[in-house]
PyMOL Python script that loads the backbone (N, CA, C, O; Angstrom):
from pymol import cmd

cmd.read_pdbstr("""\
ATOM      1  N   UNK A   1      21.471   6.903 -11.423  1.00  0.00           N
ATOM      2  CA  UNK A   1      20.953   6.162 -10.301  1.00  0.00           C
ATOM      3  C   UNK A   1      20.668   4.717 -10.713  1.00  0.00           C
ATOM      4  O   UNK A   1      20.094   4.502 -11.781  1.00  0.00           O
ATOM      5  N   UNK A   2      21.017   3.797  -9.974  1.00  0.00           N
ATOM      6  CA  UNK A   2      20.985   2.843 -10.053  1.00  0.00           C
ATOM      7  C   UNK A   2      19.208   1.969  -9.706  1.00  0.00           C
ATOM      8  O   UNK A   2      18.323   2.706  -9.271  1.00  0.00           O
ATOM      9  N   UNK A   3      18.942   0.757  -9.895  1.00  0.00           N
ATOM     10  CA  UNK A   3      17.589  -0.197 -10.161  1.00  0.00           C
ATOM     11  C   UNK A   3      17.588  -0.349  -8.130  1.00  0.00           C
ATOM     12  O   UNK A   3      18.440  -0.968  -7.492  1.00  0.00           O
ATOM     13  N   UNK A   4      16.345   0.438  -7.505  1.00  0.00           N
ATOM     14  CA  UNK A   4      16.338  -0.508  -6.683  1.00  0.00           C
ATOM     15  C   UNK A   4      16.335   0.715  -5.626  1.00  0.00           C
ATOM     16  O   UNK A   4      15.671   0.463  -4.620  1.00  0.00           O
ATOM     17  N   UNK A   5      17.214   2.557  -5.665  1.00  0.00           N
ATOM     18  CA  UNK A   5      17.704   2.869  -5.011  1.00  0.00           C
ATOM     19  C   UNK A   5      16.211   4.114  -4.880  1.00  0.00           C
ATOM     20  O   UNK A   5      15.385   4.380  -5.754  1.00  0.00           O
ATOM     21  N   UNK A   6      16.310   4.613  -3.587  1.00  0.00           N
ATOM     22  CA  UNK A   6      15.582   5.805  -3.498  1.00  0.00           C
ATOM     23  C   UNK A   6      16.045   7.118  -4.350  1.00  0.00           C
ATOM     24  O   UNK A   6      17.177   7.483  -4.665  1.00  0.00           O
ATOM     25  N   UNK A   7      14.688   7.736  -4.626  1.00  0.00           N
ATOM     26  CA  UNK A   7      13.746   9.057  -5.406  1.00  0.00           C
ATOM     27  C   UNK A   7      14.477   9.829  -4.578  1.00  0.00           C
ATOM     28  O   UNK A   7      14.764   9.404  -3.459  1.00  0.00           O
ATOM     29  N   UNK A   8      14.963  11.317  -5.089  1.00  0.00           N
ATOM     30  CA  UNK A   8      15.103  11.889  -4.397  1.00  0.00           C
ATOM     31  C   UNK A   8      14.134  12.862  -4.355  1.00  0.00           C
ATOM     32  O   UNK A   8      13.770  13.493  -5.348  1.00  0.00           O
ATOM     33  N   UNK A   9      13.540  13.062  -2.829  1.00  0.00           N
ATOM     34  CA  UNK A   9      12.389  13.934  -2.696  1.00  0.00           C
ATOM     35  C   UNK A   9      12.062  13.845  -1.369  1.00  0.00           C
ATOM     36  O   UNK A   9      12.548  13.190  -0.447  1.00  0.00           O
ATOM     37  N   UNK A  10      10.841  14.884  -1.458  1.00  0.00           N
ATOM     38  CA  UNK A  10      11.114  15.107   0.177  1.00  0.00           C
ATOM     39  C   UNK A  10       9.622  14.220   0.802  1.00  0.00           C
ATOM     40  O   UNK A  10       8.425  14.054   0.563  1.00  0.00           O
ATOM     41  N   UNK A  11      11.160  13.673   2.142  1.00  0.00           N
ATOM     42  CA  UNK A  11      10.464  12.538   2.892  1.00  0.00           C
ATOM     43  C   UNK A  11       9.174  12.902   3.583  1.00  0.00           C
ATOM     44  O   UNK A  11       8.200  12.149   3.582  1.00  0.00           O
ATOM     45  N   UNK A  12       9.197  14.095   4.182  1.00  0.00           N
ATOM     46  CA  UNK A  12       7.952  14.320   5.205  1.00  0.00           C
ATOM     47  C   UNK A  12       6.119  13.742   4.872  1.00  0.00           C
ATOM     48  O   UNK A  12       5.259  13.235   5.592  1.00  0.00           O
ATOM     49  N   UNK A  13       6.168  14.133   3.484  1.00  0.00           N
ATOM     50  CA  UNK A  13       5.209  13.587   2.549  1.00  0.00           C
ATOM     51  C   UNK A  13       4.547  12.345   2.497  1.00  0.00           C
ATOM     52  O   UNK A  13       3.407  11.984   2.790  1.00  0.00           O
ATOM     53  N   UNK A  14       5.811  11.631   1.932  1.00  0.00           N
ATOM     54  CA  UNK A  14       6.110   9.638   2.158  1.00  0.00           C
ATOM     55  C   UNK A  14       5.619   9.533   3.350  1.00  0.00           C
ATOM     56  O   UNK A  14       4.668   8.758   3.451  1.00  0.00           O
ATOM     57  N   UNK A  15       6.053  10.201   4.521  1.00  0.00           N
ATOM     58  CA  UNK A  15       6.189   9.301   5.788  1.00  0.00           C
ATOM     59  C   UNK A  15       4.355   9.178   6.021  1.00  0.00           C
ATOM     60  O   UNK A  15       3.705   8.154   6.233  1.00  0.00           O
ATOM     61  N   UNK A  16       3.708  11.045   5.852  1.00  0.00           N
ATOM     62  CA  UNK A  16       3.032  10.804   5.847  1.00  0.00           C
ATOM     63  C   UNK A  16       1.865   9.786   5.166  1.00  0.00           C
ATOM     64  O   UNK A  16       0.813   9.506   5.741  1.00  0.00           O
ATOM     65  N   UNK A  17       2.193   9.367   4.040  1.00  0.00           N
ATOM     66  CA  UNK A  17       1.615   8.811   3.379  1.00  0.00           C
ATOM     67  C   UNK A  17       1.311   6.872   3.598  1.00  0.00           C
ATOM     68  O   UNK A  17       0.511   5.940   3.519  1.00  0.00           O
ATOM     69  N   UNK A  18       2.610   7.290   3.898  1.00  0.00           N
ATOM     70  CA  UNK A  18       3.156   5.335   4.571  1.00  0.00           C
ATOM     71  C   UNK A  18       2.021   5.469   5.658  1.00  0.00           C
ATOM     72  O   UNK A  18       1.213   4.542   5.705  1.00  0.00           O
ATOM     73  N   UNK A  19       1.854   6.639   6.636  1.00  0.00           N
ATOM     74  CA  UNK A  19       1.536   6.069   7.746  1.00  0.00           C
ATOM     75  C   UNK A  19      -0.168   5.824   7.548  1.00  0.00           C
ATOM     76  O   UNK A  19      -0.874   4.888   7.924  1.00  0.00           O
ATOM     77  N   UNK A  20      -0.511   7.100   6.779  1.00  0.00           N
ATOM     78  CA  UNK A  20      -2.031   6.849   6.316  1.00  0.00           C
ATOM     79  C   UNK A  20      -2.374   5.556   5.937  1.00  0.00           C
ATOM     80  O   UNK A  20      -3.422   5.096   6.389  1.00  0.00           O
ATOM     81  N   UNK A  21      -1.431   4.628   4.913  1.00  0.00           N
ATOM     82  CA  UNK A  21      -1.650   3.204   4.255  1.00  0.00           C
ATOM     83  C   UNK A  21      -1.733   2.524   5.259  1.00  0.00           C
ATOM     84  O   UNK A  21      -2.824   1.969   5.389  1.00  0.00           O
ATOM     85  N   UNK A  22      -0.839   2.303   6.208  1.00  0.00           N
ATOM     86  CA  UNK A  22      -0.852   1.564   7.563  1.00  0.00           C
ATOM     87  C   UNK A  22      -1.993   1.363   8.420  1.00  0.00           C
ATOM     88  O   UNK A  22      -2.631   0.322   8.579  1.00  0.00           O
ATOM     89  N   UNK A  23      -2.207   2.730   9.064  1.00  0.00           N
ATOM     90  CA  UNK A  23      -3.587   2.793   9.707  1.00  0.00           C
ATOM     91  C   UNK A  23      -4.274   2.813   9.667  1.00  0.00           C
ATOM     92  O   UNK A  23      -4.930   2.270  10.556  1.00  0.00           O
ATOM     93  N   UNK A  24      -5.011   3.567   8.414  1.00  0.00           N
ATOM     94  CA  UNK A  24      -6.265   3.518   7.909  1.00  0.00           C
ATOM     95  C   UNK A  24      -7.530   2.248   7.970  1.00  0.00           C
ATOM     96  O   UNK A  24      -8.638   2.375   8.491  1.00  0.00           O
ATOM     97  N   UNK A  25      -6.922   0.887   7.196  1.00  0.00           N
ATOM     98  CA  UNK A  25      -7.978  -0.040   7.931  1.00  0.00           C
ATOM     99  C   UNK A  25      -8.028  -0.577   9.049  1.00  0.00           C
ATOM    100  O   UNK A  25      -9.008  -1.286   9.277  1.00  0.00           O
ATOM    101  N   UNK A  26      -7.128  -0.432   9.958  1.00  0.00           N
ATOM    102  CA  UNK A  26      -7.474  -0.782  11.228  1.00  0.00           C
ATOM    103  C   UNK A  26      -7.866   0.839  12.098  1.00  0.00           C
ATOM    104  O   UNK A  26      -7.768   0.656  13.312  1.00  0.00           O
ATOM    105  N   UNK A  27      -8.069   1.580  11.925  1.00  0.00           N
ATOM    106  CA  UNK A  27      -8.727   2.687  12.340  1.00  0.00           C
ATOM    107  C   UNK A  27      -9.956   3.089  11.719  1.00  0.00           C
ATOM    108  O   UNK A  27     -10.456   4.026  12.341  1.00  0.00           O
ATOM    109  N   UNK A  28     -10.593   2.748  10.774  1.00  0.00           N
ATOM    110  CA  UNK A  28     -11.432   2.459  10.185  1.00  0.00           C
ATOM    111  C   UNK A  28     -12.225   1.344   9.306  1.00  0.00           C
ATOM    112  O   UNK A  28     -12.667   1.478   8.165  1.00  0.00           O
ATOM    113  N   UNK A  29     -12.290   0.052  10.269  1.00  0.00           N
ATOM    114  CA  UNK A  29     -13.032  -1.177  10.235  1.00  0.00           C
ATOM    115  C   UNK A  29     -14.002  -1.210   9.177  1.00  0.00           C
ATOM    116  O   UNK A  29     -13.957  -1.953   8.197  1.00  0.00           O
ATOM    117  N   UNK A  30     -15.117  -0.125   9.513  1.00  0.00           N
ATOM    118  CA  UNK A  30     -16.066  -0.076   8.888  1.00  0.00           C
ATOM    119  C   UNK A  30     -16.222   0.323   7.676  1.00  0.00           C
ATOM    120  O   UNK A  30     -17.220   0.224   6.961  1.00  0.00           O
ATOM    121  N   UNK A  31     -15.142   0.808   7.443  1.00  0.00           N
ATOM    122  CA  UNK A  31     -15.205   1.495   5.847  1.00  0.00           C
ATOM    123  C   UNK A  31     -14.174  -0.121   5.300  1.00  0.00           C
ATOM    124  O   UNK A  31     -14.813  -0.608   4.367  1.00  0.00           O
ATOM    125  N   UNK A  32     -13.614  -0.506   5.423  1.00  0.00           N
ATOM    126  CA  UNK A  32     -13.045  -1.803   4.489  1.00  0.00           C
ATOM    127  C   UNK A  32     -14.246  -2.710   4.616  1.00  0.00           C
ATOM    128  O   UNK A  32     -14.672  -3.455   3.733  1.00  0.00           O
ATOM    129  N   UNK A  33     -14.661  -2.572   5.648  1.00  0.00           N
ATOM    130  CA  UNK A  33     -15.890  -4.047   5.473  1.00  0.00           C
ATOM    131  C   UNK A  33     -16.980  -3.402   4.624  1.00  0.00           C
ATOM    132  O   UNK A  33     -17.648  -4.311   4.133  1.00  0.00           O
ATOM    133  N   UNK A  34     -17.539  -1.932   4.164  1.00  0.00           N
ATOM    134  CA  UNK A  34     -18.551  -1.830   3.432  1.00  0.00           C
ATOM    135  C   UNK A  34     -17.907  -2.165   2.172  1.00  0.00           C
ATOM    136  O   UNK A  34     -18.354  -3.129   1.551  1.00  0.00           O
ATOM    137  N   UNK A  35     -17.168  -1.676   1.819  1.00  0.00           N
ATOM    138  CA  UNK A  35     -16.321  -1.326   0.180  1.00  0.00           C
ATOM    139  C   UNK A  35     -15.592  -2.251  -0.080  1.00  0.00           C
ATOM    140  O   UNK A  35     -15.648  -2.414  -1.299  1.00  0.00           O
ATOM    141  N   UNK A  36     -14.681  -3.228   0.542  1.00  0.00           N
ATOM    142  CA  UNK A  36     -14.372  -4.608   0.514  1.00  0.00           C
ATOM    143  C   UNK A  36     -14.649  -5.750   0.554  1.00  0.00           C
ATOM    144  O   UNK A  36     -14.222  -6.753  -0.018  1.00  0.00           O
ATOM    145  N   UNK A  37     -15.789  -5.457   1.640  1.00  0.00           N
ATOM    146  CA  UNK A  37     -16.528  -6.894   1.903  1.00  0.00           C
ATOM    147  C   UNK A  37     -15.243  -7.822   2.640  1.00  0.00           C
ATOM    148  O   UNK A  37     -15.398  -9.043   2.617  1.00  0.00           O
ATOM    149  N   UNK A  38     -14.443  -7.473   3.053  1.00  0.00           N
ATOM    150  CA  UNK A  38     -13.302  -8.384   4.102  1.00  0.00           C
ATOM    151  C   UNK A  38     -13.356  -7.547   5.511  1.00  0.00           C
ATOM    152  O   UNK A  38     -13.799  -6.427   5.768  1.00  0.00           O
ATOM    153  N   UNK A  39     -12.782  -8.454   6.242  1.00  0.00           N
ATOM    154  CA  UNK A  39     -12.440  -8.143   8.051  1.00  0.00           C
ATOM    155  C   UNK A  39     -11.076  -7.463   7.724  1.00  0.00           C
ATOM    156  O   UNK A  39     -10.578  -8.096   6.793  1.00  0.00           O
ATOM    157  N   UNK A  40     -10.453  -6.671   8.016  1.00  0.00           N
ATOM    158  CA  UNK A  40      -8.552  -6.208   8.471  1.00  0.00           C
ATOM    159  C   UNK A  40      -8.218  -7.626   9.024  1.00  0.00           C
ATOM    160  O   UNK A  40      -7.086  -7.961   8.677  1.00  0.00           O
ATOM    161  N   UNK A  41      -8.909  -8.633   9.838  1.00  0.00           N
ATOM    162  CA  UNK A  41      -7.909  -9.672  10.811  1.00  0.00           C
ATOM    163  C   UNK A  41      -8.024 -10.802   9.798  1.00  0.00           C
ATOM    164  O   UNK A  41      -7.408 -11.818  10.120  1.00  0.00           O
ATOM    165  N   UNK A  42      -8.711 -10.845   8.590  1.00  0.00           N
ATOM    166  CA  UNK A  42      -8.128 -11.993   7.379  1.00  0.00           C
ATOM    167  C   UNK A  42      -7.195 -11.983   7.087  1.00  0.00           C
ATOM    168  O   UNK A  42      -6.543 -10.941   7.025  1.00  0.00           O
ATOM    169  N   UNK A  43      -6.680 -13.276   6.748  1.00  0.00           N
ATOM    170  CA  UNK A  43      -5.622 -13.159   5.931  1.00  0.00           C
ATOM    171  C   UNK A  43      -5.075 -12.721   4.369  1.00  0.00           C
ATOM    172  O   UNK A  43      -4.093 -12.307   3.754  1.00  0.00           O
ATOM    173  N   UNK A  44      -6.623 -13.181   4.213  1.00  0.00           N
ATOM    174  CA  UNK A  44      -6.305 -12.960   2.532  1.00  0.00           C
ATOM    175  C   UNK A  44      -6.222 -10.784   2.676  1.00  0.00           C
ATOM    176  O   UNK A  44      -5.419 -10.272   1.896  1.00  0.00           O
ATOM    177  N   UNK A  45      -6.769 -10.111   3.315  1.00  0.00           N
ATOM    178  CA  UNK A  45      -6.652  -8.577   3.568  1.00  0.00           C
ATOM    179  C   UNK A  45      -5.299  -8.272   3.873  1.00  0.00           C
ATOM    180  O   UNK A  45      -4.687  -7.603   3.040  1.00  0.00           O
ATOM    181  N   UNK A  46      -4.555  -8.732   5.191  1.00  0.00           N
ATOM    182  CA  UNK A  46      -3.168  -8.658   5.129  1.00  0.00           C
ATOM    183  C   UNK A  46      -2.604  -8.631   4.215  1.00  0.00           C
ATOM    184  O   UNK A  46      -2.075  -7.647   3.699  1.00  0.00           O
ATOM    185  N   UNK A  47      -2.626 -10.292   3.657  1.00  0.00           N
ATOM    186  CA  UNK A  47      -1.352 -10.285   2.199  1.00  0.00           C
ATOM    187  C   UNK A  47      -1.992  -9.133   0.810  1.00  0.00           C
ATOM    188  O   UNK A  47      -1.387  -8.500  -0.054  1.00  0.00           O
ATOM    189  N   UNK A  48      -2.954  -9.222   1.024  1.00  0.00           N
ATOM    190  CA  UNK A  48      -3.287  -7.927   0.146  1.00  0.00           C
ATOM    191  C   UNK A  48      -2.855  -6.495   0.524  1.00  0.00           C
ATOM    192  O   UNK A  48      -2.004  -6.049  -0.244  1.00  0.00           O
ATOM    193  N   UNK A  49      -3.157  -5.832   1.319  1.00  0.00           N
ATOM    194  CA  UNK A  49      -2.555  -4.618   1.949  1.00  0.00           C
ATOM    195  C   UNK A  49      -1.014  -5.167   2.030  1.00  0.00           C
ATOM    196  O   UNK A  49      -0.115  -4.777   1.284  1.00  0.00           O
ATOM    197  N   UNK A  50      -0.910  -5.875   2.785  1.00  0.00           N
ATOM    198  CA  UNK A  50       1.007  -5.789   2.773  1.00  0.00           C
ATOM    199  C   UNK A  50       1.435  -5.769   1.307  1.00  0.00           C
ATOM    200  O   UNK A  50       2.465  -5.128   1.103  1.00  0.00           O
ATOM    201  N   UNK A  51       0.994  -6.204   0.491  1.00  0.00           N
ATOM    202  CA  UNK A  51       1.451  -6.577  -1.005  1.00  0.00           C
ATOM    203  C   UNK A  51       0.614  -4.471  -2.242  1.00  0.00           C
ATOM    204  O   UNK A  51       0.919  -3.928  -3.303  1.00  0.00           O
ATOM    205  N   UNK A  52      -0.146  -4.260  -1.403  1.00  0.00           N
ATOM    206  CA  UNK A  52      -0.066  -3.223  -2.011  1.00  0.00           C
ATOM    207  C   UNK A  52       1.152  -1.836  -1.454  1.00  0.00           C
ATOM    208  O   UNK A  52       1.603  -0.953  -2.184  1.00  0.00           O
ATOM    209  N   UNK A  53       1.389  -2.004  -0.236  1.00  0.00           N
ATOM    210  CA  UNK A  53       1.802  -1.440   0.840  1.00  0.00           C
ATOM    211  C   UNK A  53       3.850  -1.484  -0.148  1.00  0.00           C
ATOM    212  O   UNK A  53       4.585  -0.519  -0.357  1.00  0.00           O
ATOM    213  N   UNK A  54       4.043  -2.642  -0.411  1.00  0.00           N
ATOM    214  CA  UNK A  54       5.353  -2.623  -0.853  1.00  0.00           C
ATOM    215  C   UNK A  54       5.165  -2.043  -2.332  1.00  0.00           C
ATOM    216  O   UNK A  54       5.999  -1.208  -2.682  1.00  0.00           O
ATOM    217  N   UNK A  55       4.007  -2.447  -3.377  1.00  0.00           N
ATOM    218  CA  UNK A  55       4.254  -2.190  -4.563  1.00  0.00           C
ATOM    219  C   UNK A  55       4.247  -0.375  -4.475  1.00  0.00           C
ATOM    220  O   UNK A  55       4.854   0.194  -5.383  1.00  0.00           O
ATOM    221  N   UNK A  56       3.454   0.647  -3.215  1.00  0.00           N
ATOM    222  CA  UNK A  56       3.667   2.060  -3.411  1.00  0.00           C
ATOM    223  C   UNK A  56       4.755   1.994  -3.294  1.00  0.00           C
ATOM    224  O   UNK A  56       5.382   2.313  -4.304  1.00  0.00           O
ATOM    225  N   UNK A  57       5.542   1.590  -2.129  1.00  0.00           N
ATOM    226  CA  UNK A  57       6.973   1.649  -1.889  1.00  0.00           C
ATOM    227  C   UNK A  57       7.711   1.644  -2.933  1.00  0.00           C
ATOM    228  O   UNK A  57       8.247   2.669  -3.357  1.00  0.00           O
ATOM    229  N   UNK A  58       7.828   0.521  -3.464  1.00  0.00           N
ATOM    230  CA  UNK A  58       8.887   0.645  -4.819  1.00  0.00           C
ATOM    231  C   UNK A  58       8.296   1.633  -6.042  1.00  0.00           C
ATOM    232  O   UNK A  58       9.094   2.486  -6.431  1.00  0.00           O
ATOM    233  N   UNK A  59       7.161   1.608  -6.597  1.00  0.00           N
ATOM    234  CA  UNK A  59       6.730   2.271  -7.666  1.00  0.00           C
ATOM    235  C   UNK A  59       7.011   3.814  -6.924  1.00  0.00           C
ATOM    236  O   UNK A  59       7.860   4.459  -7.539  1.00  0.00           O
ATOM    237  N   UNK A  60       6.512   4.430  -5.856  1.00  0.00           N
ATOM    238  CA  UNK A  60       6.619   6.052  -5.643  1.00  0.00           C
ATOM    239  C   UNK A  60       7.883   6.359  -5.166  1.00  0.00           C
ATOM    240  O   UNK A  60       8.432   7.321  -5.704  1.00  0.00           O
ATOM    241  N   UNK A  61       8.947   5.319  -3.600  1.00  0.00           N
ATOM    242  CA  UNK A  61      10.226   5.675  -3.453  1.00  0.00           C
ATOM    243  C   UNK A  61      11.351   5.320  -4.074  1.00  0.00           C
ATOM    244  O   UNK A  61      12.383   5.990  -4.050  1.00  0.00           O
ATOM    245  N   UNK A  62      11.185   4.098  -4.742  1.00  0.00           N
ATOM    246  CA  UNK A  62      12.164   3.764  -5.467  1.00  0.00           C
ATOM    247  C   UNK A  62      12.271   4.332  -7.315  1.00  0.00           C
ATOM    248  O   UNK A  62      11.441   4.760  -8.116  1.00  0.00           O
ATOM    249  N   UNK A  63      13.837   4.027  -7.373  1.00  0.00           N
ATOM    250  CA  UNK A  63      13.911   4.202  -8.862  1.00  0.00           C
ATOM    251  C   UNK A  63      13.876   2.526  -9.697  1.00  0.00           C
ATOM    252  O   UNK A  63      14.239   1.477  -9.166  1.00  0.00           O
ATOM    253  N   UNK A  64      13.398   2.665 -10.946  1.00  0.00           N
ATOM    254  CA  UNK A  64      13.455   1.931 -11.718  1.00  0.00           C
ATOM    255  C   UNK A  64      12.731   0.505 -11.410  1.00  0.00           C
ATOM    256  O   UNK A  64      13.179  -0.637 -11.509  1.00  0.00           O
ATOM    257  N   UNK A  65      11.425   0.986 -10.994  1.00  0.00           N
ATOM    258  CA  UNK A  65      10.498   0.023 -10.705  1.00  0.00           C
ATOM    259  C   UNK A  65       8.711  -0.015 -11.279  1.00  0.00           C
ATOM    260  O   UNK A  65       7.863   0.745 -10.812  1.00  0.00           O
ATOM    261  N   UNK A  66       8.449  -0.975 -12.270  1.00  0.00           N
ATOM    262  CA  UNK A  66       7.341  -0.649 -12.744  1.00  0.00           C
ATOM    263  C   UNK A  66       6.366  -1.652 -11.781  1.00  0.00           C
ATOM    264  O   UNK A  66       6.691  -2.787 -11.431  1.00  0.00           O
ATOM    265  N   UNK A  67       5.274  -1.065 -11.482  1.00  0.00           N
ATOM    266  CA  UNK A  67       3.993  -1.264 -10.719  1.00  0.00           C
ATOM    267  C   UNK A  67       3.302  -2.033 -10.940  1.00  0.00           C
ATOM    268  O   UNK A  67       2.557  -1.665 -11.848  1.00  0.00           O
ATOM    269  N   UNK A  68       2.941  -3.669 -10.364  1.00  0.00           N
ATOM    270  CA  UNK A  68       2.673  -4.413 -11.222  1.00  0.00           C
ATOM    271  C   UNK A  68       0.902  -4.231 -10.861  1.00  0.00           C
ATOM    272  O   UNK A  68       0.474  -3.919  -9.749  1.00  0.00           O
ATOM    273  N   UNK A  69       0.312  -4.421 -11.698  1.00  0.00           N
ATOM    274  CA  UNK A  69      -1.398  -4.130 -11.192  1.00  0.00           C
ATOM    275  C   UNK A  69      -1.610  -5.429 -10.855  1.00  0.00           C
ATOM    276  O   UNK A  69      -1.119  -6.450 -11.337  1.00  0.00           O
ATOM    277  N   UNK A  70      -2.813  -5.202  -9.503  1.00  0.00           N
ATOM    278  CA  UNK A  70      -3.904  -6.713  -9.490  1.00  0.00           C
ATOM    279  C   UNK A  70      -4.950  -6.334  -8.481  1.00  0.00           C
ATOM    280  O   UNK A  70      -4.877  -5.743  -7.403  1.00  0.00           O
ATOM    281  N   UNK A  71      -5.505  -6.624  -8.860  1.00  0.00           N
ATOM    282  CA  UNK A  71      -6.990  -6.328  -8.518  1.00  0.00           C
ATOM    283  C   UNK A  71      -7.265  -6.993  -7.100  1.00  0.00           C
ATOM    284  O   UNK A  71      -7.061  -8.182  -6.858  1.00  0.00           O
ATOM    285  N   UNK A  72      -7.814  -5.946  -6.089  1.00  0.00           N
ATOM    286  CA  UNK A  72      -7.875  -6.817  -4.851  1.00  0.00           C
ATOM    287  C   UNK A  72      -9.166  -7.974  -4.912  1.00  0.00           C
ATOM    288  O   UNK A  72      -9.161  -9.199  -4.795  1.00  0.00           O
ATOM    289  N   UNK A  73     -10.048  -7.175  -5.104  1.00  0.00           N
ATOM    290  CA  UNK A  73     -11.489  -7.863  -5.373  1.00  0.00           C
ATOM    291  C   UNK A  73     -11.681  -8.366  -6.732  1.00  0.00           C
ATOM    292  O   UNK A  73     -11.477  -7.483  -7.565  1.00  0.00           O
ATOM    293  N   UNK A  74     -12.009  -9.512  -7.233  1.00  0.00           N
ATOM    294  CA  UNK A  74     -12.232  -9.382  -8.459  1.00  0.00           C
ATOM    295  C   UNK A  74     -14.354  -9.400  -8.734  1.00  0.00           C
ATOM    296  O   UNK A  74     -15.393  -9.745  -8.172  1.00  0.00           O
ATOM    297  N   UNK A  75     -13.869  -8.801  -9.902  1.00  0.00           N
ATOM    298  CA  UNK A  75     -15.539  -7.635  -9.749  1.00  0.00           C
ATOM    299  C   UNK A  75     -16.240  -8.821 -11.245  1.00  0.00           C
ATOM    300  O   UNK A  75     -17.367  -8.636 -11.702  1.00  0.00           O
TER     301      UNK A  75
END
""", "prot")
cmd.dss("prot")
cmd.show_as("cartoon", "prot")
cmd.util.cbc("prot")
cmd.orient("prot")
């Protein structure tokens, strides 16, 4: 298998999983604003979630992709 291409495994899982990442802070406001300390309608939260949102993507569906870490909050 080639750099880049999908895991083979079963989708039903993923989908669920994608969709949990998706909805979760905007279906639950209140839990990102205690434990984050950000709004969902920032920007800096977007590019963070969108930017964690692709690194599951490649690190769990794809092959030959290492996970780069970064800290949303720095503590």
């Amino acid at each position: 298998m080639a750099n880049g291409e999908f895991k083979k495994h079963s989708s039903q899982f993923s989908i669920l999983q994608l969709k949990g990442l998706l909805s979760m802070p905007f279906l639950n406001t209140h839990y990102v604003t205690e434990v984050l300390h950000v709004q969902p309608h920032e920007k800096y939260f977007a590019d963070m979630l969108s930017y964690e949102i692709s690194q599951w993507i490649k690190g769990t569906l794809c092959t030959g992709h290492q996970v780069e870490q970064k800290m949303l909050i720095n503590i």
